[in-house]
N, C-alpha and C positions, 0 to 999 in steps of 0.2 A: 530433157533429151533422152534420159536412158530410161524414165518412165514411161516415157511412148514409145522404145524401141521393145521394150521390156514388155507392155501391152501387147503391140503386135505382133509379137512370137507366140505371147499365149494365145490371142486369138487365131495366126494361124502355124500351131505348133505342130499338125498333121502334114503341112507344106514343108515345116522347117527339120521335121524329123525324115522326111522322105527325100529333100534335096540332100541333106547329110550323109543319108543311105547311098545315093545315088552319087554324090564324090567322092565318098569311100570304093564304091564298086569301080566307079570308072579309074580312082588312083590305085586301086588293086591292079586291075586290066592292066592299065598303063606302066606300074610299077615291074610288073615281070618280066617285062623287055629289057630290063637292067641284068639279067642274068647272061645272055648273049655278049655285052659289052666289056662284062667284068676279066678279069684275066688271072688266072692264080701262079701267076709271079712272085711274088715276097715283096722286102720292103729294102731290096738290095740295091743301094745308090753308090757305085763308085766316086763320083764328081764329088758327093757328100763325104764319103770318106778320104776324100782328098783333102778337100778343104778341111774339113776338122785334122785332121795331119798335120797340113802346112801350119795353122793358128796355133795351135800346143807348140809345135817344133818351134815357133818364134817364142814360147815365153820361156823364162828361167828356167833351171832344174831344179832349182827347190820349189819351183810351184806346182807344178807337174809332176802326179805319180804318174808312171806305169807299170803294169802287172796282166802278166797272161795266164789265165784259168784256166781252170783242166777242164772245163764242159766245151771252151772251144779254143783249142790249141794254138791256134793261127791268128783270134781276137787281141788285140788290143785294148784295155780299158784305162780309161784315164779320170783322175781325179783332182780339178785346179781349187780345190779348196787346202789352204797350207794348214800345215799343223794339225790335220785333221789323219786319224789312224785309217788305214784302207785294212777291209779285212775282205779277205777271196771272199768269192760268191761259191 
């Protein structure tokens, strides 16, 4: 099976290299209409940050660090592995 698929590309390897060229160009073409759609927002999810809030706040306090760093005052970081040393970022 793959020796005859294998044969017919080398025989026609001028068609196989030109249709390649040619869905490349046209996923180029196609591909740059994605720049319109994009939005430069962030990656900022309140509903996310909830939820990971409420999960922590249910478990113990000895499994649960928290610690707020000085690159963002207002962050939260949490770390549920116990026994383990947390050192700022």
């Amino acid at each position: 099976m793959f020796e005859r698929l294998g044969r017919t590309m080398y025989r026609r390897r001028w068609w196989v290299i030109s249709a390649a060229v040619a869905f490349m160009a046209f996923g180029g073409i196609w591909g740059t209409q994605i720049f319109g759609a994009l939005t430069t927002e962030g990656f900022d999810d309140p509903a996310f940050r909830r939820a990971v809030t409420e999960t922590l706040d249910a478990l113990p306090s000895s499994v649960v660090t928290r610690t707020v760093t000085s690159r963002a005052p207002a962050a939260r970081h949490w770390s549920a592995m116990t026994g383990a040393a947390h050192t700022p970022c």
